[in-house]
C-alpha positions as CSV (number, residue, x, y, z in Angstrom):
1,X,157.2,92.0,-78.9
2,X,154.0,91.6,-80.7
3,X,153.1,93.9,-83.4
4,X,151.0,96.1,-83.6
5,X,147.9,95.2,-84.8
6,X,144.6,97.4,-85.8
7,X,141.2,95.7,-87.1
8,X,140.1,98.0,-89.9
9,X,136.5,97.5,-91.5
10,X,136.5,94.0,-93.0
11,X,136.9,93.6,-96.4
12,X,135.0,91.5,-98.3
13,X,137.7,90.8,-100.8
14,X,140.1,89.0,-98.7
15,X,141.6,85.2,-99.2
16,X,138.3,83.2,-97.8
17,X,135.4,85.1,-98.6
18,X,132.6,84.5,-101.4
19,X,133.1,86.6,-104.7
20,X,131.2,89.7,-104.8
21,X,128.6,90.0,-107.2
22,X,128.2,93.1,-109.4
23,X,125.9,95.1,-107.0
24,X,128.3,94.4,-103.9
25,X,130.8,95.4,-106.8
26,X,129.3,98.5,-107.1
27,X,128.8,99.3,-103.6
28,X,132.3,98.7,-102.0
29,X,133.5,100.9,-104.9
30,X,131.1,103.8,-104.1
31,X,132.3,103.0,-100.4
32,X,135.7,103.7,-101.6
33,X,135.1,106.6,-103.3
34,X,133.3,108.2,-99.9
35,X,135.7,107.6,-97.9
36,X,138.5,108.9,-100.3
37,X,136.2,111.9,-100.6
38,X,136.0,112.8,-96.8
39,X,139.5,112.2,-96.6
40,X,140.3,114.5,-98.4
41,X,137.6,117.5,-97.5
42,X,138.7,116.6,-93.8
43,X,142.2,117.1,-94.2
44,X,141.8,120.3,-96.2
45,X,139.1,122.4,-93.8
46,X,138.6,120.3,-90.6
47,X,136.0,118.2,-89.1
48,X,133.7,120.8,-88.8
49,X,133.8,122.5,-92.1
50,X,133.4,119.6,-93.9
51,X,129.6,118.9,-94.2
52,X,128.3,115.9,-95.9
53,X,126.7,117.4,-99.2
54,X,130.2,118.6,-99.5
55,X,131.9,115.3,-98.9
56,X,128.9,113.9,-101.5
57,X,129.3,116.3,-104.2
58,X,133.8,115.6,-103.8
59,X,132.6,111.8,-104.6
60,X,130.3,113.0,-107.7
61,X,127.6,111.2,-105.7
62,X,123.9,112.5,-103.8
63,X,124.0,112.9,-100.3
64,X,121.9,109.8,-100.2
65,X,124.5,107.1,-101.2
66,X,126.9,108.7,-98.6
67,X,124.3,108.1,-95.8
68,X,123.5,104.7,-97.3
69,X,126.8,104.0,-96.3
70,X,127.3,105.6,-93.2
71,X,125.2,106.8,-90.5
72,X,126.4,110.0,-90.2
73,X,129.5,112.2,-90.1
74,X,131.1,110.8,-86.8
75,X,130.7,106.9,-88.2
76,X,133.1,108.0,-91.6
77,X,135.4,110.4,-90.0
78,X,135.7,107.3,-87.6
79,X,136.1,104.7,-90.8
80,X,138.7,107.3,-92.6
81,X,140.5,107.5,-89.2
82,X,140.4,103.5,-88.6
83,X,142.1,103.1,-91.8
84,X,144.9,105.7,-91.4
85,X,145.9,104.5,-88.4
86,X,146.1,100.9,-89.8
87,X,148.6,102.2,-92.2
88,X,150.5,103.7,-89.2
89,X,150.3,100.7,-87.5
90,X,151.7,98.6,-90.2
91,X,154.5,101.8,-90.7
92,X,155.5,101.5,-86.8
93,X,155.8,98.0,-87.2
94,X,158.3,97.6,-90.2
95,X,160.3,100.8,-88.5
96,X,160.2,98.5,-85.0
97,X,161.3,95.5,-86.4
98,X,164.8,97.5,-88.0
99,X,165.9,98.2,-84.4
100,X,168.2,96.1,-82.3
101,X,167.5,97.5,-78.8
102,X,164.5,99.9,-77.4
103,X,165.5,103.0,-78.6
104,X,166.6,102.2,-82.3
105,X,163.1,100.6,-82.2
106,X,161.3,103.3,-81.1
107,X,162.9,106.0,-83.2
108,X,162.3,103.3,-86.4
109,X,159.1,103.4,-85.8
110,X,158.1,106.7,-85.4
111,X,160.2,107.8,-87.9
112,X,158.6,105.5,-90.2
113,X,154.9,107.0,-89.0
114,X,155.9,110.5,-89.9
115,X,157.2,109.1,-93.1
116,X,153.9,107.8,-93.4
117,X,151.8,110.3,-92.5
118,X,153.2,114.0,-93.3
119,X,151.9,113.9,-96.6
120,X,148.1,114.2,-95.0
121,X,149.2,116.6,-92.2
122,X,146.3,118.5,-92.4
123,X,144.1,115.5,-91.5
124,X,146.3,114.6,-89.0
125,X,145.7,118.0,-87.3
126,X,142.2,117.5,-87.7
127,X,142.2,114.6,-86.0
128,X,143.8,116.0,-83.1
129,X,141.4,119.4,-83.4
130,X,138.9,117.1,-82.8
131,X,140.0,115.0,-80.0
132,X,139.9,118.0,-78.3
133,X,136.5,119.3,-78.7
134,X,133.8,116.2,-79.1
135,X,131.5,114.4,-77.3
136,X,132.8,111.8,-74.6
137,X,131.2,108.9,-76.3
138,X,132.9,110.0,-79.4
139,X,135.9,110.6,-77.6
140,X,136.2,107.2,-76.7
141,X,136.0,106.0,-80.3
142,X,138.9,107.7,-80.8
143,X,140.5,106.5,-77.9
144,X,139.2,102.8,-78.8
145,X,140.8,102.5,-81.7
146,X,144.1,104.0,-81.0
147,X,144.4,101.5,-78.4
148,X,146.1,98.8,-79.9
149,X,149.2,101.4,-80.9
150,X,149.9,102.4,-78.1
151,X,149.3,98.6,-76.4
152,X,151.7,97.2,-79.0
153,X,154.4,99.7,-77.9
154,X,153.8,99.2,-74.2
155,X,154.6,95.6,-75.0
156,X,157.7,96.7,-76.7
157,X,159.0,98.5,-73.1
158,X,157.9,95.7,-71.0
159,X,159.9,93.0,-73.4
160,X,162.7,95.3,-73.0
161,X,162.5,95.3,-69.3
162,X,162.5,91.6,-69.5
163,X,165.1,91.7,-71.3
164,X,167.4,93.7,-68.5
165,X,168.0,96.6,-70.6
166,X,165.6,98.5,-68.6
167,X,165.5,98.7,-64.7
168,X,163.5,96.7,-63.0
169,X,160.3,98.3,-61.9
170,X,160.2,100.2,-64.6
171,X,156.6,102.1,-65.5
172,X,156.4,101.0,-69.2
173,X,152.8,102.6,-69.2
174,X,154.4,106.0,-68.3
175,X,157.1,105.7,-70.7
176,X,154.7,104.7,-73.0
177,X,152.8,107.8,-72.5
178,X,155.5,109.9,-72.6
179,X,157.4,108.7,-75.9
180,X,153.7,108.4,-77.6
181,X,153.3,112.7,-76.4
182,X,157.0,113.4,-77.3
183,X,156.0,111.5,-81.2
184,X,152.4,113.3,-81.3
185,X,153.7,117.0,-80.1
186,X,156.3,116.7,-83.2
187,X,153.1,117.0,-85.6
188,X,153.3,120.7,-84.6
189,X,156.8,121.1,-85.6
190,X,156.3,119.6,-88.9
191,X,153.1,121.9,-89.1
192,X,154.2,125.3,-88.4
193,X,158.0,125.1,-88.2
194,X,158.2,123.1,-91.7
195,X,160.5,120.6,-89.8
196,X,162.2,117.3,-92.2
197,X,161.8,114.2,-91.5
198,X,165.6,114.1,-90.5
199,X,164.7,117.4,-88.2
200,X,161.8,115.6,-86.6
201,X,164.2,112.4,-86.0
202,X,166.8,114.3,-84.6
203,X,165.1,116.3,-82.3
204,X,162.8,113.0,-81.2
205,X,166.2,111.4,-80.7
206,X,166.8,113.6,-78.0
207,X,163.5,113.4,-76.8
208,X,164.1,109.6,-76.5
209,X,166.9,109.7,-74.6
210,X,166.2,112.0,-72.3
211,X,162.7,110.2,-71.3
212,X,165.1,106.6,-71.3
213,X,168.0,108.2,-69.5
214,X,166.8,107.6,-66.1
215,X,165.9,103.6,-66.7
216,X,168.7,102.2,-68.5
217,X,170.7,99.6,-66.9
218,X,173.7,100.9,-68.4
């Protein structure tokens, strides 16, 4: 299986590139601080609620150094959503790589995603409030970059159909879809029933075999 792999914002930092002067310094930090700023505002009232000379005045910054970063409030919900779902990524990856067939793999990874993300639940409900009620173009930014996820776990059900412990013939894009709902719906558990980690892995345990049960080879 190949990992999952998302392509967040270069940064000018990494092994290879030139040193930053002091100006380029100065504006990756007040970057930073922008995107650290809508972060936070986002998870805490929403998309909607959270207006730019609010996001500018959380950053101790003019509304003019947040829009000579960004073009508007789509491109840096998009950047804050870019680089949380490169941590997720990387989280789904290490919890993959602990398994030793497709459904200790799956369950490692998505237990390690809630483990990396239920700490900003709020903005992971705003992400999904918004999926819901945007613009198609926008929509498919969304949709863009969580491609790669859920490509890296498709590979992960076709490798395991290779492998024979799946049938042959097997839809991995539909059991793709349906283990990527079962780990998505569990957000509202963790939301509004105050479900544990250990809750949320037991009950997507379940969930995982129950979507598997018809497939396995033994």
């Amino acid at each position: 299986m190949r990992d999952i792999v998302l392509n967040p914002p270069a940064d000018p930092t990494e092994a290879g590139a030139r040193p930053l002067n002091r100006r380029q310094v100065a504006k990756q930090r007040t970057r930073g601080k922008v995107i650290e700023a809508a972060r936070n505002l986002f998870a805490q009232r929403g998309y909607d609620a959270a207006t730019i000379r609010d996001i500018a005045r959380e950053a101790g910054m003019s509304t003019g150094a947040v829009f000579a970063n960004f073009q508007d409030k789509s491109e840096l919900f998009d950047t804050v959503l870019a680089e949380d779902l490169a941590r997720l990524a990387e989280a789904l990856t290490r919890g993959i790589k602990a398994g030793t067939d497709l459904k200790s793999r799956l369950l490692g990874g998505f237990v390690a995603g809630y483990e990396a993300t239920l700490e900003q639940l709020p903005l992971v409900q705003a992400v999904v409030a918004r999926a819901w009620h945007q613009p198609l173009q926008d929509a498919q930014k969304g949709r863009a970059l969580i491609a790669p996820v859920i490509e890296g776990l498709e590979s992960l059900v076709a490798d395991a159909i290779k492998a024979g412990e799946l049938k042959p013939g097997t839809d991995a894009a539909l059991i793709t879809e349906l283990v990527w709902v079962a780990y998505l719906s569990n957000y509202r558990r963790a939301a509004y029933d105050s479900w544990t980690i250990e809750t949320l892995k037991s009950h997507l345990d379940t969930q995982i075999d129950i979507i598997l049960s018809g497939q396995l080879t033994r």
